[in-house]
RODO-2510 file (C-alpha; in nm, 4 decimals, decimal comma):
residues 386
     n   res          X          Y          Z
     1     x    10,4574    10,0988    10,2639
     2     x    10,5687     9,7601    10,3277
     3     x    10,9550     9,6212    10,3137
     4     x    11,0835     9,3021    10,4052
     5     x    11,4260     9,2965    10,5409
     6     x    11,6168     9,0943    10,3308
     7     x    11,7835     8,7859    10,4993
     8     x    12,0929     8,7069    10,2956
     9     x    12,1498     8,7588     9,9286
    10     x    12,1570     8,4859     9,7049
    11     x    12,1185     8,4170     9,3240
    12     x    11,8978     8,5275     9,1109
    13     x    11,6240     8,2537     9,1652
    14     x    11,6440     8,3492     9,5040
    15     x    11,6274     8,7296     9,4627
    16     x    11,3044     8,6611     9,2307
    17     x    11,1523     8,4355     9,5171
    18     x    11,2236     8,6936     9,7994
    19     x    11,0768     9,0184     9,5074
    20     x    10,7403     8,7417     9,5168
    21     x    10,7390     8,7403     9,8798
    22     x    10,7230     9,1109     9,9135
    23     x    10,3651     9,0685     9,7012
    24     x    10,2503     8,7479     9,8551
    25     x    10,3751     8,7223    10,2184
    26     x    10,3538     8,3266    10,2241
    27     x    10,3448     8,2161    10,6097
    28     x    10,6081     7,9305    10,4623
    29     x    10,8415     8,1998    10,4577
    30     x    10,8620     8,2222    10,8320
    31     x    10,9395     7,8605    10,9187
    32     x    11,3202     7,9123    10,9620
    33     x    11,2855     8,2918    11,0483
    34     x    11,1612     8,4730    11,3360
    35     x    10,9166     8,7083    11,1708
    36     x    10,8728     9,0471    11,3504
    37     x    10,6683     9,4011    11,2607
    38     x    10,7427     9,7682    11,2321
    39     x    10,4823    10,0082    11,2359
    40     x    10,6440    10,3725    11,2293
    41     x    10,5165    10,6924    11,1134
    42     x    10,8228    10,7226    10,8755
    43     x    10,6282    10,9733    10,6097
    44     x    10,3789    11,2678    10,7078
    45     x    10,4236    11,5129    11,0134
    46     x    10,5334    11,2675    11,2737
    47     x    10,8528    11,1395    11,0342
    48     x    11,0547    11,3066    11,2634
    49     x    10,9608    11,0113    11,5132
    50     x    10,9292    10,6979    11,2577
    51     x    11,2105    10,7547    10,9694
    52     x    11,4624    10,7377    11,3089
    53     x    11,2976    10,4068    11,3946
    54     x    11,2607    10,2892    11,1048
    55     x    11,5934    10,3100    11,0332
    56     x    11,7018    10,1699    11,3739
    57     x    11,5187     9,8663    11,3585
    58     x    11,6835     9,7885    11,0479
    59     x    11,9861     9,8409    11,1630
    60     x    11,9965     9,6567    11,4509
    61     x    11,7838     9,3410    11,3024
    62     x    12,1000     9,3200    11,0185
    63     x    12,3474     9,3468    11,2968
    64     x    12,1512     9,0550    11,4694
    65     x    12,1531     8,8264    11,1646
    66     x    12,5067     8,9081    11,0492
    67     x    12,5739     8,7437    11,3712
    68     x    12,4087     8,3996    11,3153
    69     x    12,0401     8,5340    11,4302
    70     x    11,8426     8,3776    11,6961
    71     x    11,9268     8,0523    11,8390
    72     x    12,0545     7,9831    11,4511
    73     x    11,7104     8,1929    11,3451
    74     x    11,7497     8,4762    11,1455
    75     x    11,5222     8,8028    11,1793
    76     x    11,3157     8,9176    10,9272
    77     x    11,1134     9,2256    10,9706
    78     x    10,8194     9,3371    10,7413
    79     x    10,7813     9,7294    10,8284
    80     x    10,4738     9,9335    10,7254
    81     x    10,4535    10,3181    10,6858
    82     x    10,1369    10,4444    10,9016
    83     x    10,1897    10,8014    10,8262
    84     x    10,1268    10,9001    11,1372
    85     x     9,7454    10,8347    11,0537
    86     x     9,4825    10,6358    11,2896
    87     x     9,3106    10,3957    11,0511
    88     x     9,5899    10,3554    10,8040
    89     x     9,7974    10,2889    11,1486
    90     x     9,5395    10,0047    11,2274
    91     x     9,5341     9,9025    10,8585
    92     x     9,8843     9,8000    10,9194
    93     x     9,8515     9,5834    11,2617
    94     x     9,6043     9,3733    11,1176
    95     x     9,8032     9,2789    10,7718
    96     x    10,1104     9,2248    11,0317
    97     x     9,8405     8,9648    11,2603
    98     x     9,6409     8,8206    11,0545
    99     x     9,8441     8,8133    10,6786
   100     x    10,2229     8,8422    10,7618
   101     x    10,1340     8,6395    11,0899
   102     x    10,4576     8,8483    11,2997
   103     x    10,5806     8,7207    11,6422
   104     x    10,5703     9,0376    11,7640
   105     x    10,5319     9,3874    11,6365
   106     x    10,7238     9,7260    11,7378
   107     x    10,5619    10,0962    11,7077
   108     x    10,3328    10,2615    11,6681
   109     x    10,5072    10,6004    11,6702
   110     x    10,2451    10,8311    11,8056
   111     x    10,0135    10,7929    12,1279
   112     x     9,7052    10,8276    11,9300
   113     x     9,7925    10,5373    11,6702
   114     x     9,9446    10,3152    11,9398
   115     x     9,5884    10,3539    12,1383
   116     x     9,3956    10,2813    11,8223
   117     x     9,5701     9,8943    11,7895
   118     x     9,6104     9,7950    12,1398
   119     x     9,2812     9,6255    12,1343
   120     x     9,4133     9,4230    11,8459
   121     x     9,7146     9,3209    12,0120
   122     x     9,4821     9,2292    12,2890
   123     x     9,2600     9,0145    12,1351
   124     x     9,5084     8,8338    11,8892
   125     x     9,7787     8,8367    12,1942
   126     x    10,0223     8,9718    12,0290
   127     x    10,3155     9,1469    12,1522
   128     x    10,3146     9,5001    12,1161
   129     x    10,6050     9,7262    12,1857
   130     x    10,5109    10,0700    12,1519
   131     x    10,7551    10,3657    12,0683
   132     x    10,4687    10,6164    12,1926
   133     x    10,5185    10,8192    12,5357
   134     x    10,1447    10,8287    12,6222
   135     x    10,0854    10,6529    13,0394
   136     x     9,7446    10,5682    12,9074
   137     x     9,9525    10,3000    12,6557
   138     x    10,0823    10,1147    12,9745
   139     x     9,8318    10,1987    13,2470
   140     x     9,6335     9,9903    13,3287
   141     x     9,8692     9,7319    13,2743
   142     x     9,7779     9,4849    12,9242
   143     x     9,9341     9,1466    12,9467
   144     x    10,0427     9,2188    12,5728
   145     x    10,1253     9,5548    12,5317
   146     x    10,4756     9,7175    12,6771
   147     x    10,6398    10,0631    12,5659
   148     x    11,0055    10,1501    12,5637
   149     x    10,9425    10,5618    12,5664
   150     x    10,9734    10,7254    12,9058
   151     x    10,6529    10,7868    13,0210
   152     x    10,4928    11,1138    13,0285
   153     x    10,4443    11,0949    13,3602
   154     x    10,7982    11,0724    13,4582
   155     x    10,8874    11,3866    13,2013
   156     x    10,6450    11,5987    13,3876
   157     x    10,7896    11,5385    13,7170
   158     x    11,0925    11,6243    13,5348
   159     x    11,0130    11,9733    13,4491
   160     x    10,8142    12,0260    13,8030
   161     x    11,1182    11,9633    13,9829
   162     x    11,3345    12,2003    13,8196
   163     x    11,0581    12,4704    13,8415
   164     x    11,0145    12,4097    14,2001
   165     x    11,3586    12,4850    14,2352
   166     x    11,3893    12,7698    14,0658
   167     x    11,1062    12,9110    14,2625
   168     x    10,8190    12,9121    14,0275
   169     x    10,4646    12,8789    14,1256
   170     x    10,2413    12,9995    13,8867
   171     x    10,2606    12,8336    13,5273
   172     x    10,0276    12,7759    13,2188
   173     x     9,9983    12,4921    12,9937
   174     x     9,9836    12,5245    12,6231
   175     x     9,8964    12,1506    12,4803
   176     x     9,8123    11,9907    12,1554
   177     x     9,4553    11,8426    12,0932
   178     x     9,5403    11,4821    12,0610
   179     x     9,5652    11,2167    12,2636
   180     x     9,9855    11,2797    12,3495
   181     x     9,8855    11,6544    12,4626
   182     x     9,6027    11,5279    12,6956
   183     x     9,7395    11,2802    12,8433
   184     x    10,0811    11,5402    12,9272
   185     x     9,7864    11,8118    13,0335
   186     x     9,6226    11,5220    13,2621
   187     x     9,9532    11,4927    13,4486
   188     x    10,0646    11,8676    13,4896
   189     x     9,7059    11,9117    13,6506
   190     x     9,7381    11,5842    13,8733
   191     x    10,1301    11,6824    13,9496
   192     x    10,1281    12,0359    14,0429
   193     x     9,9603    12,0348    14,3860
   194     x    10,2945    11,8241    14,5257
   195     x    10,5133    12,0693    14,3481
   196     x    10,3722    12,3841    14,5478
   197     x    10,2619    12,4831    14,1469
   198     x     9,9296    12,6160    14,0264
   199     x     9,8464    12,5794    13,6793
   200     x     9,6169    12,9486    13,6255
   201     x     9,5165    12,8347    13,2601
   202     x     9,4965    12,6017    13,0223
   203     x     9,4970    12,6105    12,6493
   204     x     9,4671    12,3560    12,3289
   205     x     9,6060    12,4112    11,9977
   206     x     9,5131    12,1685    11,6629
   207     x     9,8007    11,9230    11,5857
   208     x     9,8300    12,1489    11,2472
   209     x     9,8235    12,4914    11,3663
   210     x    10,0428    12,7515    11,2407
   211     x     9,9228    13,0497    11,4543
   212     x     9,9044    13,0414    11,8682
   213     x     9,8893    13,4107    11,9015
   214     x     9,5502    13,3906    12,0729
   215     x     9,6275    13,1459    12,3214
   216     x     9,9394    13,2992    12,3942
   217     x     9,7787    13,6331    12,4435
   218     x     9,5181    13,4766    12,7433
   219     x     9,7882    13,2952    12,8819
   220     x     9,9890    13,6595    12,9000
   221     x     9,6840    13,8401    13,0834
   222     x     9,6953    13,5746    13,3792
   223     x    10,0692    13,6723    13,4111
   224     x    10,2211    13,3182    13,4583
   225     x    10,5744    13,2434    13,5804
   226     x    10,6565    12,9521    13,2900
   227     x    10,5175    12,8188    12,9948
   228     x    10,4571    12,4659    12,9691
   229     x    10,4150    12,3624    12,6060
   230     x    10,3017    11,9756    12,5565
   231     x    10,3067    11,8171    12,1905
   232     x    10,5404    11,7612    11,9105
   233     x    10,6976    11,9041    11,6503
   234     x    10,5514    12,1198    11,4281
   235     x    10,2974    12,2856    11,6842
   236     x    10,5332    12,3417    11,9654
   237     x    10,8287    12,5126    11,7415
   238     x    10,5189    12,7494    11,6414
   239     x    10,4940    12,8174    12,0155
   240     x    10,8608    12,9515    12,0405
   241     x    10,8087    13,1267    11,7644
   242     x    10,5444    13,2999    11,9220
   243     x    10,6708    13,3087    12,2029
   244     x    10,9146    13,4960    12,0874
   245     x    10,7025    13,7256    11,8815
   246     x    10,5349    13,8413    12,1795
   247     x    10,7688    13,9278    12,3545
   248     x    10,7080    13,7082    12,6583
   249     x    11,0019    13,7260    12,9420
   250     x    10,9334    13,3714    13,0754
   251     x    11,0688    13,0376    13,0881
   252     x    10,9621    12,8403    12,8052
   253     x    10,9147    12,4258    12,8669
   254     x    10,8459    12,2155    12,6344
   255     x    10,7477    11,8149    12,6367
   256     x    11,0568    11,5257    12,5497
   257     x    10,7956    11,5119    12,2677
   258     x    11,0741    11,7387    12,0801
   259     x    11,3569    11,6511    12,2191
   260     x    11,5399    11,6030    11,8542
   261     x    11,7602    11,8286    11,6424
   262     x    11,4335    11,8891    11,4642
   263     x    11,2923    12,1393    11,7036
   264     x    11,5872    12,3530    11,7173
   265     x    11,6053    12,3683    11,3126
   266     x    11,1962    12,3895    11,3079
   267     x    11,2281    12,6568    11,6409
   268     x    11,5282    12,8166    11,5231
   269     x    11,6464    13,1272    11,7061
   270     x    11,3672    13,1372    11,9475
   271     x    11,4292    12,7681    12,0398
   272     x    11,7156    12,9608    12,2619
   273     x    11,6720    12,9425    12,6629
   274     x    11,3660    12,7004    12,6278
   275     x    11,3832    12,3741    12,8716
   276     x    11,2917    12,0284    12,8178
   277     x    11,3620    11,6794    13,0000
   278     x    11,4766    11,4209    12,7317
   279     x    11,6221    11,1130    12,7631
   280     x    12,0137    11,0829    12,8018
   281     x    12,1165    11,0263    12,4299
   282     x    12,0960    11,4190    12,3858
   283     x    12,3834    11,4870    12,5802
   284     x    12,5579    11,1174    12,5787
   285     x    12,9114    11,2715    12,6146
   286     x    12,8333    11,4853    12,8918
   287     x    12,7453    11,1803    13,1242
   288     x    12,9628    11,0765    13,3465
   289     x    13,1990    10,7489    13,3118
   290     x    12,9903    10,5590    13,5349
   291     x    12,6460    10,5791    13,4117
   292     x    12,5726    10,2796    13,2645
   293     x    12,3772    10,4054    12,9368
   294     x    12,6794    10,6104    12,8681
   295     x    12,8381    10,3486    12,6642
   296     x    12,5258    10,2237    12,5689
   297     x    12,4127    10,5529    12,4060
   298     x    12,7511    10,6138    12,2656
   299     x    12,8056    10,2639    12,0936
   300     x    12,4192    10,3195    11,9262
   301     x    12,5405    10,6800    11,8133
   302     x    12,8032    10,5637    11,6259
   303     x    12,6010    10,3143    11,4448
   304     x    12,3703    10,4802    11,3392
   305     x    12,5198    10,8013    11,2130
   306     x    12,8060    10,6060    11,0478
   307     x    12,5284    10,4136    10,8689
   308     x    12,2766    10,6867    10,7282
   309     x    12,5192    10,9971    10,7678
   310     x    12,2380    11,1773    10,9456
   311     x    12,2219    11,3103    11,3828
   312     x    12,0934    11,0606    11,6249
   313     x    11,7934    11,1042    11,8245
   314     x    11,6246    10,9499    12,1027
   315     x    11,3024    10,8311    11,8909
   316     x    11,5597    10,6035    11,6618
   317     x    11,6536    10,4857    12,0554
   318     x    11,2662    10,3225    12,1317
   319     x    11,2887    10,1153    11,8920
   320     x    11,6569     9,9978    11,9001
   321     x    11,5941     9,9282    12,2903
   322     x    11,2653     9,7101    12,1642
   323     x    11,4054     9,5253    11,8625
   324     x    11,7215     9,4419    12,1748
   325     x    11,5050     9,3162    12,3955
   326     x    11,2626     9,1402    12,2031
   327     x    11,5703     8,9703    12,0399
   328     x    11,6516     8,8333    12,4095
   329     x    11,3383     8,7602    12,4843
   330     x    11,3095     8,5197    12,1886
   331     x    11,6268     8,3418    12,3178
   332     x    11,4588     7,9849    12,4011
   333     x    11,0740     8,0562    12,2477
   334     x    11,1169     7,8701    11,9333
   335     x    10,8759     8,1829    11,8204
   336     x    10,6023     8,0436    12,1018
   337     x    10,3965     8,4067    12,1383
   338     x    10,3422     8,3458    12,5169
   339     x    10,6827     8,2701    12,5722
   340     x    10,8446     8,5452    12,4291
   341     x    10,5856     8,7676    12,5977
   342     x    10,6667     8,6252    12,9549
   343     x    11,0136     8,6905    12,9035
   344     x    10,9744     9,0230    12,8085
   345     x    10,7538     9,0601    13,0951
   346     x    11,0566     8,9449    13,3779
   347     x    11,3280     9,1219    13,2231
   348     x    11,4936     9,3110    13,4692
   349     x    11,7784     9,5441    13,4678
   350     x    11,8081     9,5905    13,0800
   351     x    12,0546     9,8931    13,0031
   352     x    11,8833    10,0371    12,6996
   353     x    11,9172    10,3799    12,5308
   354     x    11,5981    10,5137    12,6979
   355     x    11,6606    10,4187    13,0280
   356     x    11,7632    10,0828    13,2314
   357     x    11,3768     9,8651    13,1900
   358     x    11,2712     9,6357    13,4927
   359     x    10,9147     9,4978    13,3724
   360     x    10,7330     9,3056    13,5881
   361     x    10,3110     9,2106    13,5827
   362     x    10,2576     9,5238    13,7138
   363     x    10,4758     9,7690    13,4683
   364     x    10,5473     9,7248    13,1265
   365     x    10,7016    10,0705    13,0652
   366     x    10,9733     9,9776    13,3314
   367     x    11,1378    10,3030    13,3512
   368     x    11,2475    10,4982    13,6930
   369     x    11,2915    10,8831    13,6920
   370     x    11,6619    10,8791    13,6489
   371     x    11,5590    10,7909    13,2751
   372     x    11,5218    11,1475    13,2328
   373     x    11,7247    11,4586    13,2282
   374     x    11,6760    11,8029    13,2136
   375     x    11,8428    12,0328    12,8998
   376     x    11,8596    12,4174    12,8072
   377     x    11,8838    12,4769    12,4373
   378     x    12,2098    12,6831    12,4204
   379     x    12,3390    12,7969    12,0604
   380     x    12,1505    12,5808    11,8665
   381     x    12,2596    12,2846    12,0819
   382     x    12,1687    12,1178    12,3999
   383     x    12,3353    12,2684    12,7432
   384     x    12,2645    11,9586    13,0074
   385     x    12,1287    12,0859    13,3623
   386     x    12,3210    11,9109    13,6540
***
């Protein structure tokens, strides 16, 4: 799927020569634009993550050119549906690089797609801004790739903590056979020593599952103390379910890979008790007065839900925080690639939705742990744990 954003309306020639562009993509276009990409996962299993973004990158890109644009530039934005799939993911980054001939280019949605382009970034420098949660998207450090979803390094320390303090030592992990689940698995192996934790098994489920019975039922003969559960939704809303079904008397975690309203409606009653760290737009309200997101998060919540009439979730929130700071980072570039890219790269104390970003040469996730915050589902909502 490919749309083009349009810039203003105009008469009918216009209209017709704007319908043409949507089939021809003529560079000329460009010359009095800044031309960005979208590349979400806004049909398929992972729409959850990309119809949110989607949405939120074309919100904020006609806020940003009802206001005059970019240094008297206005946005436009050619988005592509990846479906959530590898190659057709890849299919899309090249048309974006080499036919539409983008500045810079937000998504993808997923770990797995976002790892399947970043060599094209690379090579045709550039600028990537991944909505993904993967470490492996940021580290090692490319000069042209950056993410704006907390990394799942920092939500594992996340849920460690709060299992530490509630005295448990003895967990299991329960992730999904892609690359999102093994990079979450890598880092509750690596993690758990300096938490006093052992993980006593380790299980894999396929990305379209519908049964974890089995795994479930090993996990319950090593008698484990939690339940960590690393993937998103639909898998991991099977696990609750099963959870459930089984009867099993233990804390249930699960990744910020579901931290949306989807899981609880996917989960339903057995998404009750079951932990999670997610990012602060969950429970925006409960903050207090002085965090600085709060009005942040509150301001992008009202946007959005007055504008599609549908709940707010933190995936809509990567790539709002991109599209803003790619937007200030092309303050000055007249569109120069390396420019924009260097900018990005010394931005420094950016308040976003998804945390406050400091990038530097050596981080281009630039996200501390306070990005996070730990949440109990509580009657079908989110109970924040202070």
């Amino acid at each position: 799927m490919r749309q083009i954003i349009p810039i203003k309306k105009g008469i009918k020639r216009l209209c017709l020569f704007l319908a043409a562009s949507l089939l021809f993509s003529s560079p000329a276009l460009s010359k009095d634009t800044f031309k960005i990409g979208g590349v979400f996962s806004v049909t398929g299993r992972a729409s959850f993550l990309g119809d949110p973004e989607k949405k939120s990158m074309e919100m904020l890109v006609n806020q940003i050119n009802a206001k005059g644009g970019i240094d008297g530039r206005l946005l436009e934005a050619v988005i592509y549906d990846t479906e959530g799939d590898p190659q057709k993911t890849v299919n899309a980054v090249s048309k974006l690089i080499n036919k539409d001939q983008v500045i810079a280019i937000i998504g993808p949605s997923l770990t797995p797609t976002t790892l399947a382009v970043v060599p094209f970034a690379e090579r045709s420098k550039t600028l990537l801004i991944s909505c993904a949660a993967g470490i492996l998207i940021t580290e090692p450090v490319k000069p042209w790739v950056f993410k704006t979803a907390q990394s799942d390094a920092l939500a594992v320390a996340s849920i460690y903590q709060h299992m530490k303090a509630q005295g448990i030592k003895k967990a299991a992990i329960l992730s999904v056979s892609d690359a999102f689940g093994e990079s979450g698995k890598q880092q509750l192996e690596k993690q758990a020593d300096a938490y006093g934790i052992t993980v006593i098994r380790s299980e894999t489920f396929g990305a379209g599952d519908t049964d974890m019975t089995p795994q479930l039922t090993k996990i319950r003969k090593e008698n484990p103390e939690a339940i960590i559960c690393w993937g998103t939704n639909p898998g991991p809303a099977v696990v609750a379910k099963n959870v459930k079904q089984l009867g099993l008397q233990i804390p249930l975690y699960q990744s910020h890979g579901v931290a949306s309203p989807k899981f609880i409606e996917l989960a339903s009653d057995a998404a009750e008790g079951i932990y999670l760290p997610t990012g602060k737009i969950l429970v925006a309200d409960l903050l207090p007065d002085n965090d600085p997101q709060k009005p942040v998060l509150q301001n992008y919540i009202k946007e959005f839900e007055s504008r599609y009439n549908m709940p707010v979730s933190g995936f809509g929130g990567y790539a709002y925080d991109a599209v803003r700071m790619l937007a200030e980072a092309l303050k000055g570039s007249n569109g120069d690639k390396e420019k924009v890219r260097a900018a990005l790269e010394e931005m420094k104390g950016f308040v976003g939705v998804s945390g406050v970003f400091s990038f530097s040469k050596t981080e281009h996730n630039g996200l501390s742990p306070d990005a996070f915050v730990m949440v109990q589902i509580r009657n079908n909502t989110w109970e924040l744990i202070r």
